[in-house]
MDTraj code that builds the backbone (N, CA, C; nanometers):
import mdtraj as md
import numpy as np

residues = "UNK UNK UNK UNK UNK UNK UNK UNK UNK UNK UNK UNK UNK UNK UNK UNK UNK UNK UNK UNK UNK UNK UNK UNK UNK UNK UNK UNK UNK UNK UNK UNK UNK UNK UNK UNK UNK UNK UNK UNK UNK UNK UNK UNK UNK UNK UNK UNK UNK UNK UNK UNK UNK UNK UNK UNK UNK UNK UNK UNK UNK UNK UNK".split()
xyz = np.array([
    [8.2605, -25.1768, -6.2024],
    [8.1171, -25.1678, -6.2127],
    [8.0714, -25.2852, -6.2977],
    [8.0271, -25.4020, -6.2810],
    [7.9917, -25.5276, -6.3040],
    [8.0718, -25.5758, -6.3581],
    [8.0909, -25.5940, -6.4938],
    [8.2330, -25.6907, -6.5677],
    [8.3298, -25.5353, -6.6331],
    [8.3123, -25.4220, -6.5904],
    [8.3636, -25.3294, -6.6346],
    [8.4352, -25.2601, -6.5429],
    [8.5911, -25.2133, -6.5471],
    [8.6818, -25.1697, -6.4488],
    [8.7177, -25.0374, -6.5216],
    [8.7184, -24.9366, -6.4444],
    [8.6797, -24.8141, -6.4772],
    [8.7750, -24.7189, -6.3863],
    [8.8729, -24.6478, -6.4824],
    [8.9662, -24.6096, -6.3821],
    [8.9854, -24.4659, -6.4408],
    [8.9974, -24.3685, -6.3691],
    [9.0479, -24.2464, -6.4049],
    [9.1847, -24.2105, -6.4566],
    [9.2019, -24.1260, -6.5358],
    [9.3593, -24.1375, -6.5398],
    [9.3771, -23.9750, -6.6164],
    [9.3882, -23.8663, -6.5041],
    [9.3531, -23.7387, -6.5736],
    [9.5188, -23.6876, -6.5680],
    [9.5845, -23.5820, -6.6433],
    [9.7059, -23.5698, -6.6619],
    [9.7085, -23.4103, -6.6584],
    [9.8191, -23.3404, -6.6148],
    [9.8745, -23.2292, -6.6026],
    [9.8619, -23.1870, -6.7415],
    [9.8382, -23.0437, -6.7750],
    [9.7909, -23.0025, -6.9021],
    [9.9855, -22.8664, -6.8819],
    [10.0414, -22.8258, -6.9779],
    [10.1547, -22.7279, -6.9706],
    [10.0835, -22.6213, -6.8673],
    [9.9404, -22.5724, -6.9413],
    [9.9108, -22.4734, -6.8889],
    [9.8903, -22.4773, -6.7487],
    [9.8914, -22.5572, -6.6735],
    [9.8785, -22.5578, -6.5087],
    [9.7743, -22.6612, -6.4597],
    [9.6586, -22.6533, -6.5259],
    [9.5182, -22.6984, -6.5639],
    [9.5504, -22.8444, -6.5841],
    [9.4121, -22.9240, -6.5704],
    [9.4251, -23.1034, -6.5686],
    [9.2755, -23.1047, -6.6902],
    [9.3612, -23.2122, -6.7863],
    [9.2475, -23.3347, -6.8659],
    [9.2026, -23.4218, -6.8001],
    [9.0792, -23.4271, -6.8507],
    [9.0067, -23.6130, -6.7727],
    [9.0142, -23.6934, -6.8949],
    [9.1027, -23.7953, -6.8219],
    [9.0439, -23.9255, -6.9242],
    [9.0286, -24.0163, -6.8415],
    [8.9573, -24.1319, -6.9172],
    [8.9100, -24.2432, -6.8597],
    [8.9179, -24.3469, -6.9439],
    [8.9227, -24.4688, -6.8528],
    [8.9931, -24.6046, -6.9449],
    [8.8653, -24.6771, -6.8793],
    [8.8103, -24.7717, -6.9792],
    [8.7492, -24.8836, -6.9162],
    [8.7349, -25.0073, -6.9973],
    [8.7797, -25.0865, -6.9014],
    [8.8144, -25.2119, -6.9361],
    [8.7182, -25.3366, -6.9108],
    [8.7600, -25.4701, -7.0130],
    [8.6543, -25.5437, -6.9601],
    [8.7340, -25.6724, -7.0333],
    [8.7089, -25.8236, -6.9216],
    [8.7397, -25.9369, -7.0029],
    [8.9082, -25.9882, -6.9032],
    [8.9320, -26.0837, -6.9945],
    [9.1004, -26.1103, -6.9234],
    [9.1646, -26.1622, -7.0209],
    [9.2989, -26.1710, -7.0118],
    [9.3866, -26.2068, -7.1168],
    [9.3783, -26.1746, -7.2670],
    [9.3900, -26.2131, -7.3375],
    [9.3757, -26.2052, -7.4891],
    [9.1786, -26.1737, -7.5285],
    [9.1299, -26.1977, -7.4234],
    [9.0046, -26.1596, -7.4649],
    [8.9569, -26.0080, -7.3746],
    [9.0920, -25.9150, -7.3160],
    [9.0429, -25.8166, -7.2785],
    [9.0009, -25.7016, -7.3832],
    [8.9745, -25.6213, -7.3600],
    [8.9124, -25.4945, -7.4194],
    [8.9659, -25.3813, -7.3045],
    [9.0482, -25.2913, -7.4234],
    [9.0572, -25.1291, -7.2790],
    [8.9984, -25.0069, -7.3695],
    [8.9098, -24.9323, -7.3574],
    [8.8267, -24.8298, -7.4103],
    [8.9103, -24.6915, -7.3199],
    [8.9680, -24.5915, -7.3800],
    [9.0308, -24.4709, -7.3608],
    [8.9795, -24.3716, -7.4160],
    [8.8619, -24.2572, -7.3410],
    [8.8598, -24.1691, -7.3578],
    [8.8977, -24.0347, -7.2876],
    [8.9232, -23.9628, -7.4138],
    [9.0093, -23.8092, -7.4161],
    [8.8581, -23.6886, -7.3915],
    [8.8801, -23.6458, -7.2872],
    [8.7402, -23.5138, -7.2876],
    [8.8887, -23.3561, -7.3221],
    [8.7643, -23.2491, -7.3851],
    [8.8273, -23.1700, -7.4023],
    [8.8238, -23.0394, -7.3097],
    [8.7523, -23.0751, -7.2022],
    [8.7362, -22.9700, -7.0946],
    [8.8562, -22.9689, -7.0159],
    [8.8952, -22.8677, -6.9606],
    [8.9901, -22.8478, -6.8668],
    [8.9541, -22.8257, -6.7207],
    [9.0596, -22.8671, -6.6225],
    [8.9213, -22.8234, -6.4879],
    [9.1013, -22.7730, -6.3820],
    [9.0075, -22.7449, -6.2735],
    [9.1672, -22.6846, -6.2290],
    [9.2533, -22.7514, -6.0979],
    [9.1622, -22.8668, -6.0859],
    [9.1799, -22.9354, -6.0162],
    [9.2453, -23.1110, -6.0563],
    [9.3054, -23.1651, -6.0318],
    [9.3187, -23.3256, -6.0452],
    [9.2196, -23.3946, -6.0035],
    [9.1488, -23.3507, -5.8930],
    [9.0532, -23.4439, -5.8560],
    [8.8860, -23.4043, -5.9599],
    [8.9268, -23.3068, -5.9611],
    [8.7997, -23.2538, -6.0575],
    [8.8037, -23.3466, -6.1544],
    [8.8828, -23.3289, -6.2395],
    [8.9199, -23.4125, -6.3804],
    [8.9153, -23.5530, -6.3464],
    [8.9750, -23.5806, -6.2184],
    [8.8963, -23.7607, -6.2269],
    [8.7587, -23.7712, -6.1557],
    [8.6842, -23.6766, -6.1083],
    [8.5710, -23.7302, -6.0763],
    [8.5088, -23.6830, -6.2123],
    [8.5084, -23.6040, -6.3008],
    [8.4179, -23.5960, -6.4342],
    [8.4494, -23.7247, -6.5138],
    [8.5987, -23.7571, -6.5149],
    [8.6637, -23.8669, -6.5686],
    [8.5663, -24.0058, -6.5544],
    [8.5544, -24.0527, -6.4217],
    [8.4269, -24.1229, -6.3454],
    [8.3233, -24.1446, -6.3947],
    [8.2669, -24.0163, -6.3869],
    [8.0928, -23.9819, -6.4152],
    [8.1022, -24.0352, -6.5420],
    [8.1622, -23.9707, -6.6473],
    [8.1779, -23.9923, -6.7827],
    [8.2044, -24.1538, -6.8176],
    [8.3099, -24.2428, -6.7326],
    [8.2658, -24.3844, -6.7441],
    [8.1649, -24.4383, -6.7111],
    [8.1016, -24.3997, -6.5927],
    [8.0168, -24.4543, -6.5586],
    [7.8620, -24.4634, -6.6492],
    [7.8884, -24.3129, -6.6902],
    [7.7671, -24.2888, -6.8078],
    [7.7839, -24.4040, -6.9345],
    [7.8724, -24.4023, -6.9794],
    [7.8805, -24.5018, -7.0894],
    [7.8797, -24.6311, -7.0661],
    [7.9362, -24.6851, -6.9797],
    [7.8381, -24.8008, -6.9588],
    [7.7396, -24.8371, -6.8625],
    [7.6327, -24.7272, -6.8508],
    [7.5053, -24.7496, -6.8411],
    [7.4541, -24.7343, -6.9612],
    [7.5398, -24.6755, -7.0418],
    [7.4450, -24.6587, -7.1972],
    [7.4566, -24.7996, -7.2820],
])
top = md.Topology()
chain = top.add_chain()
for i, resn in enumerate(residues, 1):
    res = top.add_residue(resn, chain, resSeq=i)
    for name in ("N", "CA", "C"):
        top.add_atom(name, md.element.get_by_symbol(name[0]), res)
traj = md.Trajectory(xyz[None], top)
């Protein structure tokens, strides 16, 4: 999403259940930047957790 690469990356929780996180990145080489956030909702799906994962990048950098 313009100079910002925005990737889901949600992970198997013990309990059965999936985390969303999301990485977003920006820049190249020694002048990159990677931003990793952890949400604390659980969802019960993988795809769930990366499309909130998504939304949630996408929100922050429109902010």
């Amino acid at each position: 999403m313009g100079k910002y690469r925005i990737a889901a990356c949600p992970r198997r929780l013990s309990n059965g259940q999936f985390a969303a996180q999301v990485s977003i990145a920006s820049g190249r080489g020694s002048a990159s930047t990677d931003r990793v956030m952890r949400f604390h909702d659980e969802f019960s799906s993988l795809d769930a957790a990366a499309s909130y994962a998504i939304e949630q990048g996408i929100d922050w950098v429109r902010d």
